[in-house]
C-alpha positions as CSV (number, residue, x, y, z in Angstrom):
1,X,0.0,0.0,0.0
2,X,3.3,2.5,-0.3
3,X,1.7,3.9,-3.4
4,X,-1.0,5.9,-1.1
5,X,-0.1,8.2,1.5
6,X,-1.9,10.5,4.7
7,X,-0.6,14.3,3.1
8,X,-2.7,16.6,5.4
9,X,-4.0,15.8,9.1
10,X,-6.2,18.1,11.3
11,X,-8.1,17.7,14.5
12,X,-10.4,20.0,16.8
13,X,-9.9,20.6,20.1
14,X,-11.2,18.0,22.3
15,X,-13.7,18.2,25.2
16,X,-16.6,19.9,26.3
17,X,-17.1,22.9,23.7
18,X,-20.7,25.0,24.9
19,X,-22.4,26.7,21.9
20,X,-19.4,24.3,19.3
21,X,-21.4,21.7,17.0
22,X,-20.1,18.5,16.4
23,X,-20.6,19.9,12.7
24,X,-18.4,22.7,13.4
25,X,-15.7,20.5,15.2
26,X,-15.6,18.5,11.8
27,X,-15.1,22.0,9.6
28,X,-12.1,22.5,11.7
29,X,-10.4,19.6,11.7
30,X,-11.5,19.5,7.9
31,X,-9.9,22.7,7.3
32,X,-7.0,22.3,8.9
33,X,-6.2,18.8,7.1
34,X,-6.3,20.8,4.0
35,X,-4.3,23.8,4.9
36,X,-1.4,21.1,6.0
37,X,-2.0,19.3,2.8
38,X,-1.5,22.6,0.9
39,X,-5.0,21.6,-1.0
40,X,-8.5,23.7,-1.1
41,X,-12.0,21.9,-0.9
42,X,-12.2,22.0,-4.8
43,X,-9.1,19.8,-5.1
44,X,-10.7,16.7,-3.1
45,X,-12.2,14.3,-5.7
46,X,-14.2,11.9,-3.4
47,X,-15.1,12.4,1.0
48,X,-16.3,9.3,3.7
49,X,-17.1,10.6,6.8
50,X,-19.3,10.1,10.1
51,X,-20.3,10.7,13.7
52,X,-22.5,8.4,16.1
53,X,-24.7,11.2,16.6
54,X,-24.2,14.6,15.5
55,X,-25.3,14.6,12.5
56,X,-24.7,13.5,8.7
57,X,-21.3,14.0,7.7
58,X,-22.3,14.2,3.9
59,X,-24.5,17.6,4.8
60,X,-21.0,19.6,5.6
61,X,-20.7,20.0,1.8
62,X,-22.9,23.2,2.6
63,X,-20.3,24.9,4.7
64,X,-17.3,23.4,2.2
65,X,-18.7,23.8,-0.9
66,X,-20.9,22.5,-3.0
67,X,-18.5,21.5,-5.5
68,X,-20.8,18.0,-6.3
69,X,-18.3,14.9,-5.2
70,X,-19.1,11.8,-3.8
71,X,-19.5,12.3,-0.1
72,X,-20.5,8.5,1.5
73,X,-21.6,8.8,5.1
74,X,-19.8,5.7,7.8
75,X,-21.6,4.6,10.8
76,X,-19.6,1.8,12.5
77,X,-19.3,2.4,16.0
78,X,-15.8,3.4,17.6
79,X,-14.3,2.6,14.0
80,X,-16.2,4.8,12.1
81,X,-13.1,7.0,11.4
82,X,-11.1,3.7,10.5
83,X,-13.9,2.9,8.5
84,X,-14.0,5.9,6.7
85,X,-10.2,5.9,6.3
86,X,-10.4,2.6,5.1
87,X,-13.2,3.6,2.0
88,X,-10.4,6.6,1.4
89,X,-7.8,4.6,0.4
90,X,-9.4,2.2,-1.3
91,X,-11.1,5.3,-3.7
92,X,-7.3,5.5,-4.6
93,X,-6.4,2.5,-4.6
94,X,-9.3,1.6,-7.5
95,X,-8.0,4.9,-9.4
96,X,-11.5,6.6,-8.4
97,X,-9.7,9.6,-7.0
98,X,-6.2,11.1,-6.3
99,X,-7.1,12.9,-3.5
100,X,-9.8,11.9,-0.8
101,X,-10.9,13.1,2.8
102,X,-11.6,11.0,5.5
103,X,-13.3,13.0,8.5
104,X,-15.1,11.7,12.1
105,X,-16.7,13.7,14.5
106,X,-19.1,13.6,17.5
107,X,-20.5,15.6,20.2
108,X,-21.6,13.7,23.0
109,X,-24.3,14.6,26.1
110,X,-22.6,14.2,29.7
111,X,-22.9,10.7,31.1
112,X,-22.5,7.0,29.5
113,X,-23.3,6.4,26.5
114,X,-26.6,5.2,25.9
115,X,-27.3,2.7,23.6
116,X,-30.4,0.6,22.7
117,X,-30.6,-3.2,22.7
118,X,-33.2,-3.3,19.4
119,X,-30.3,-1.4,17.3
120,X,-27.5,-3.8,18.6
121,X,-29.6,-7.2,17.6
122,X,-30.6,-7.8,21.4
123,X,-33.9,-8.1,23.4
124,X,-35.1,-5.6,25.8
125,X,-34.9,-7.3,28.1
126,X,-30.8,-7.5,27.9
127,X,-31.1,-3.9,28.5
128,X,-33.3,-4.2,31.1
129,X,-30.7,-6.5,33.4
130,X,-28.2,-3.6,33.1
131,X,-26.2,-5.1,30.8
132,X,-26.2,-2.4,28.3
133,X,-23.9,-0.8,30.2
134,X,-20.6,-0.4,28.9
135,X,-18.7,0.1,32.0
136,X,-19.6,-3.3,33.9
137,X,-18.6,-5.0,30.2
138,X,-15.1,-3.4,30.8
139,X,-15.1,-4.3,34.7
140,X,-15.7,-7.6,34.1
141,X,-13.7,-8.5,31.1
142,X,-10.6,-7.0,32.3
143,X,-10.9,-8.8,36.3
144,X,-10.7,-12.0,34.4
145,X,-7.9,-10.9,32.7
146,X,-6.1,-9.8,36.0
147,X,-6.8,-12.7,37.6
148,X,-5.6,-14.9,34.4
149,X,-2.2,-12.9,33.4
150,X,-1.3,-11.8,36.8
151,X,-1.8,-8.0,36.3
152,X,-2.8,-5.5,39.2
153,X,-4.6,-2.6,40.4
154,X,-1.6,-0.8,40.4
155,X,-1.0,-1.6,36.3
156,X,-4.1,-0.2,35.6
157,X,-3.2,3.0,37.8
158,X,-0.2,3.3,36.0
159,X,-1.5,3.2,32.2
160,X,-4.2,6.1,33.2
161,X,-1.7,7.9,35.2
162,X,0.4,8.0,32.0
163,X,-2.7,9.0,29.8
164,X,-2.9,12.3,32.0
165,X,0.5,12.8,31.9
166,X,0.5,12.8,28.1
167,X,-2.7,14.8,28.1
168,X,-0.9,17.9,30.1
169,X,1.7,18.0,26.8
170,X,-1.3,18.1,24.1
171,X,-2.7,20.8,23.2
172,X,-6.1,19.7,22.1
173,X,-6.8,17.2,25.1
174,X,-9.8,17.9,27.3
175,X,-7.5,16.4,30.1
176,X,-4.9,18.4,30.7
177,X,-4.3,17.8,34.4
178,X,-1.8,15.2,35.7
179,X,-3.7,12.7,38.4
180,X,-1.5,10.0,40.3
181,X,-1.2,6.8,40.7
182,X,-2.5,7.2,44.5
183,X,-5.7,9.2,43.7
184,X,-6.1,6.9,40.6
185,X,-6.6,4.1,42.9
186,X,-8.7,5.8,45.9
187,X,-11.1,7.2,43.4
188,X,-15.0,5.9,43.2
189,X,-15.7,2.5,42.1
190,X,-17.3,2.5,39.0
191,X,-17.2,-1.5,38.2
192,X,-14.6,-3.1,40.1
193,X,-11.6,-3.1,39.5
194,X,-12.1,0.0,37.3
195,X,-12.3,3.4,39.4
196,X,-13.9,6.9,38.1
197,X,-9.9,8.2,36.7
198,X,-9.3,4.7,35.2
199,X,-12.0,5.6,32.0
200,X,-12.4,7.6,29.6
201,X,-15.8,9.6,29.1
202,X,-18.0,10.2,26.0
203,X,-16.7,13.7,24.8
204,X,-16.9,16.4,21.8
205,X,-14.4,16.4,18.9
206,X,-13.5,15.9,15.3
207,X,-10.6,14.7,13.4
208,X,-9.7,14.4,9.5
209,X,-7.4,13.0,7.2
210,X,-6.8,13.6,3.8
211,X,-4.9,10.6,1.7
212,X,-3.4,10.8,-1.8
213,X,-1.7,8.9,-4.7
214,X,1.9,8.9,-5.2
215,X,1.7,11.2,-7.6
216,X,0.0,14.3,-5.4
217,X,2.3,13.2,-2.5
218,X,5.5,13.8,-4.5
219,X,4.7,17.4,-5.7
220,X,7.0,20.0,-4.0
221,X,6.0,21.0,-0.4
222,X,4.1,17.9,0.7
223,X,5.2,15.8,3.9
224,X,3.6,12.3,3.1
225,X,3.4,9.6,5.8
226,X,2.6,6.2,3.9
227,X,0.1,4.3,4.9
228,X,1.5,0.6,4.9
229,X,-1.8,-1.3,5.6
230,X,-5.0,-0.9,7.2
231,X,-7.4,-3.7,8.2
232,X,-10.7,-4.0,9.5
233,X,-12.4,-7.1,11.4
234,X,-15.6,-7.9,12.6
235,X,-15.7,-10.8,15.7
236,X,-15.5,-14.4,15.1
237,X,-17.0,-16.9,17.3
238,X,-15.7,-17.6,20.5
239,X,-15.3,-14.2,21.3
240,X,-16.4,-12.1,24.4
241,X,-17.9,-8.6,23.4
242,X,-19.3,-5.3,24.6
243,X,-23.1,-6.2,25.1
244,X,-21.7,-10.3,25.0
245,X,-23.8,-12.2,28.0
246,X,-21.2,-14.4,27.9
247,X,-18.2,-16.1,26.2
248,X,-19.3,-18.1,23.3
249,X,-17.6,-21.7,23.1
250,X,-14.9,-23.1,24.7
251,X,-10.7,-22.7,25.1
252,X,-8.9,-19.2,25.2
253,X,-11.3,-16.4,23.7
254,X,-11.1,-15.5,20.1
255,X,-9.8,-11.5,19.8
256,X,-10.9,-9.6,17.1
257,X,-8.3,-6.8,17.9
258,X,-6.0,-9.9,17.3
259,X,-7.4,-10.5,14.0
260,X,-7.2,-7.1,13.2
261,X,-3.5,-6.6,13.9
262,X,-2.0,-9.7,12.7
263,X,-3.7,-8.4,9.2
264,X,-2.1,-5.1,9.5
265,X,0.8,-5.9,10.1
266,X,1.6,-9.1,7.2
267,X,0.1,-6.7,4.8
268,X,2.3,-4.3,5.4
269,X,5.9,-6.5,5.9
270,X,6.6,-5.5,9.0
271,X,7.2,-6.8,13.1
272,X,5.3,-5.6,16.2
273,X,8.5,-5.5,17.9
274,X,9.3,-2.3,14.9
275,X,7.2,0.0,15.7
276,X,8.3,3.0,17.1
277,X,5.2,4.6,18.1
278,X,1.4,3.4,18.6
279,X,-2.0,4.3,19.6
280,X,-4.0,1.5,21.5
281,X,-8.0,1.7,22.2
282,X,-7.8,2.6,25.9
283,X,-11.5,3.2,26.5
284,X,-10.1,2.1,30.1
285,X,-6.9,1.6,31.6
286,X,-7.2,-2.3,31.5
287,X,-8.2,-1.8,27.9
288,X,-4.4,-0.4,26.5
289,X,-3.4,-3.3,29.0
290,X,-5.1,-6.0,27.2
291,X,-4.4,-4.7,24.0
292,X,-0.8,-4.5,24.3
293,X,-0.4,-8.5,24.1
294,X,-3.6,-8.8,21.7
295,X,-1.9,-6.3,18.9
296,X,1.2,-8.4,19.4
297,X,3.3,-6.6,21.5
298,X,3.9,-8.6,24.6
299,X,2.8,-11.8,25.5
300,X,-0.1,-12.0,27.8
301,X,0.7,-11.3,31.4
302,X,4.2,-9.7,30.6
303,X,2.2,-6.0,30.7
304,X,2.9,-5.7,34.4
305,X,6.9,-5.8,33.6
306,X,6.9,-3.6,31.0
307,X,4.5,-1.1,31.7
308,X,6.3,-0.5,35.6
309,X,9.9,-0.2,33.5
310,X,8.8,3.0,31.8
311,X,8.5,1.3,28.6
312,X,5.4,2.8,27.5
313,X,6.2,6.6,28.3
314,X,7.0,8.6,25.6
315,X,10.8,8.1,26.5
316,X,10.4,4.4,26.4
317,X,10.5,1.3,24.0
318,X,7.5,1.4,23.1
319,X,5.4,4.8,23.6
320,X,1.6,4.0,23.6
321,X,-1.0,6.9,23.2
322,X,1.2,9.7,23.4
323,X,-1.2,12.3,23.0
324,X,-3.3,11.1,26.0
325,X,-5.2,8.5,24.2
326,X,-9.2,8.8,24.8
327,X,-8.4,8.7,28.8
328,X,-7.1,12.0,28.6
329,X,-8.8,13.1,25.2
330,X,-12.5,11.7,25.7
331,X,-14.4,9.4,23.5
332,X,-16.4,11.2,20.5
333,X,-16.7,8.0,18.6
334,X,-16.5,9.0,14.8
335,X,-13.3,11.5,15.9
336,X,-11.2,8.4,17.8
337,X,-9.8,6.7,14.8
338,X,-9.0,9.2,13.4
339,X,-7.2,11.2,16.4
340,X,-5.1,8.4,16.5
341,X,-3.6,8.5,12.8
342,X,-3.4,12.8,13.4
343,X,-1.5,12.0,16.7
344,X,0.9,8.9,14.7
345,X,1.4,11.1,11.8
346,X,2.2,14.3,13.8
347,X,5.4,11.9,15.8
348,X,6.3,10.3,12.4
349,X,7.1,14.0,11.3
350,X,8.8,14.5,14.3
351,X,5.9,17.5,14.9
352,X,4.7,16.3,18.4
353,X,6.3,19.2,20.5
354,X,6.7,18.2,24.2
355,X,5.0,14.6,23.9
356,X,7.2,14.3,20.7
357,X,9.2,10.5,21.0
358,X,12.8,11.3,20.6
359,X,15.2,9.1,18.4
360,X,13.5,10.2,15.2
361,X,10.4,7.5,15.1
362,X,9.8,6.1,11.4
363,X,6.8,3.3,12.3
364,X,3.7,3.5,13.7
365,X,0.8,1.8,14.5
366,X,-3.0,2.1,15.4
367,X,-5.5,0.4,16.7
368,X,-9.5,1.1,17.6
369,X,-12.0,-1.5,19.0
370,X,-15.6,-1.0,19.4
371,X,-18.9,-2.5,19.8
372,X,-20.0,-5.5,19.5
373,X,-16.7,-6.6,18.7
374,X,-14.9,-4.7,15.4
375,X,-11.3,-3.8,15.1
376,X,-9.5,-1.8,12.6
377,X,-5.9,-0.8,12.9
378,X,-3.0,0.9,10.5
379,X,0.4,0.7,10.1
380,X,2.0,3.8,8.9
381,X,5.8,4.8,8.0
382,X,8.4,7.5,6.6
């Protein structure tokens, strides 16, 4: 996939934004993508793009121009910006366009998110019990993990701890406090062993990404990052899901995150242990935990280890969410994905500022999981 290439990123600011639409969020991020691709609206051929609920992301033509391309709205959950990236590249890839936009945004009401059991295939009733609530999912899946792989309260103190950290150096967090490990751990149960600093919350923000073909990358002034693969999976069975009453089958728990990855990375030739730099779905703390070892990274209980050494940090072997990751910069679902490619992209130029990963990084990788079980990660290089 060398031969198409991310050559303008922009996000929003992140977080509560009074009297900001999610549509306005999008313009930004939108407009800033452009500007650092050195492109105007009328030069994008071809636009996918989506948000969970504020609004329909074909509709910002109005405000961009109504210049008549194909604008396809995405809707797939927490990948709906890897979704939308994934259609981009594929429009070049097929010759359809040279230039295409991939955009996500959101604008979420205070509190969990609120979904219904008729749109997710499920009963009332399954809403009824309580278990359309995503945080005792996350409780429960990650306390068998712990008491599986050996990993402890203070692990999961440490990876949100890190989050905030991170999130003081970014700019466009909504979290720019540091909180320690201590008060990480003293803080109000939400589903045990999960406390109220170990999650992120549902938050306000858009992101956009505008991919070309090797052609428009070349031309004087551009600063491509190539995108070396990107794979999306659904769940197979034996898995254990958001909104999963239980694990399906027998034997170790299929991952779809796993799938995902594995994909990612043959197609694009290269190791886990290359990376330089990668964003990880960290919805919660025990979530970045648990993905470290499905995307490859570690084997399963070796987290504890590596995430006490340091090795995560920005300084260390393998830096994970650098710019905060959804702990410190909130979950608007469309914007995630695609956060996480701005925030890769941003290190790979070596543009990061404060959070930036020294030793000159030339791989990334990134990685989103949503409900009921769908994955899509990248793997991006210079």
């Amino acid at each position: 996939m060398s031969d198409v290439s991310i050559i303008g990123a922009g996000l929003s600011p992140f977080g509560r934004q009074p009297g900001i639409t999610g549509r306005d969020m999008a313009l930004t991020a939108i407009r800033t993508a452009l500007a650092d691709a050195r492109l105007a609206w009328e030069d994008v051929q071809v636009a996918f793009g989506g948000s969970d609920g504020a609004g329909l992301a074909d509709t910002l033509v109005a405000d961009l121009g109504l210049t008549g391309i194909p604008f396809t709205n995405v809707k797939n959950g927490c990948a709906t910006g890897g979704s939308a990236l994934v259609s981009a590249i594929n429009a070049i890839r097929s010759g359809q366009a040279e230039v295409a936009l991939a955009v996500g945004f959101d604008k979420h009401p205070r509190g969990a998110f609120d979904p219904r059991p008729e749109d997710w295939g499920l009963d009332a009733g399954f809403g009824e019990a309580g278990l359309m609530v995503t945080t005792q999912f996350f409780g429960i899946k990650i306390a068998r993990y712990m008491r599986e792989h050996g990993i402890t309260d203070r692990t999961l103190a440490r990876v949100a701890a890190k989050a905030y950290r991170n999130g003081v150096l970014n700019p466009n967090a909504w979290r720019r406090e540091a909180i320690d490990e201590d008060t990480i751990l003293a803080a109000d149960m939400v589903n045990d062993p999960l406390t109220r600093f170990m999650f992120c919350s549902p938050g306000e923000g858009g992101a956009a990404v505008i991919v070309a073909s090797e052609a428009v990358a070349r031309e004087a002034g551009r600063r491509p990052v190539r995108l070396l693969s990107v794979a999306a999976r659904t769940r197979r069975f034996g898995s254990f899901e958001v909104f999963a009453p239980a694990i399906q089958g027998t034997g170790v728990p299929s991952s779809v995150s796993a799938d995902a990855a594995a994909a990612a990375f043959a197609t694009a030739g290269v190791r886990p242990d290359e990376i330089d730099v990668a964003q990880l779905q960290d919805t919660e703390s025990g979530a970045e935990v648990m993905h470290l070892a499905e995307c490859g990274f570690v084997e399963h209980g070796a987290q504890e280890e590596l995430i006490a050494a340091g090795e995560t940090e920005i300084g260390g072997r393998l830096p994970v969410n650098t710019d905060g990751g959804c702990i410190a910069n909130g979950e608007p679902i469309g914007a995630s994905g695609l956060r996480q490619v701005h925030e890769v992209v941003t290190q790979l130029r070596g543009e990061a500022g404060d959070r930036q990963v020294p030793g000159g990084p030339r791989l990334g990788f990134t990685h989103v999981y949503g409900a009921p079980g769908i994955s899509a990660c990248t793997v991006l290089g210079v």
